[in-house]
Phi, psi and omega in degrees: 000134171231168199242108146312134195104035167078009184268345157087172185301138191267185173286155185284306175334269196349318184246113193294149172337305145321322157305300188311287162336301161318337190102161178304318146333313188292287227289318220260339172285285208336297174313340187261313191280290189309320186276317176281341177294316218263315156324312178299297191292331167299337176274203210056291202292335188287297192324282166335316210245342181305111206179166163292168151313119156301172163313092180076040135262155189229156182348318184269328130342291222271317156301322162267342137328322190279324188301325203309325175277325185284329169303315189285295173350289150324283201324326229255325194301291192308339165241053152084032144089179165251032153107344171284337201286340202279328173303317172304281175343320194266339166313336212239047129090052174284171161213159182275000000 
């Protein structure tokens, strides 16, 4: 199953077992609920990550500074998010 926004196929660990067990449909909200967590935690991570040049930083820091909220995201997404999607999931008439 993959998440819009390029993160490409996730692992079956990411979509939990009940989910998987509903079926595609099921699989295709889950992924949709997993893709706005993973959008919410990259603005989270900017917020966080957000600033002028520090003291001897340079463009190129500071760039790679920028990379740091969508990396951390994935990372956060590909191992089965921090717990909104499945509360989205289950909002948008997911079932347990």
């Amino acid at each position: 199953m993959s998440v819009p926004g390029d993160l490409g196929p996730l692992p079956a660990a990411a979509i939990p077992a009940d989910v998987r067990r509903a079926g595609p449909q099921a699989e295709r909200r889950y992924a949709a609920a997993l893709s706005f967590e993973r959008a919410l935690t990259t603005e989270l991570t900017k917020v966080l990550s957000a600033g002028a040049l520090g003291e001897g930083e340079t463009a190129a820091t500071a760039a790679y500074r920028d990379l740091l909220p969508g990396t951390l995201a994935d990372a956060l997404t590909r191992s089965g998010g921090i717990g909104l999607a499945r509360e989205v999931y289950d909002a948008l008439g997911g079932e347990r």
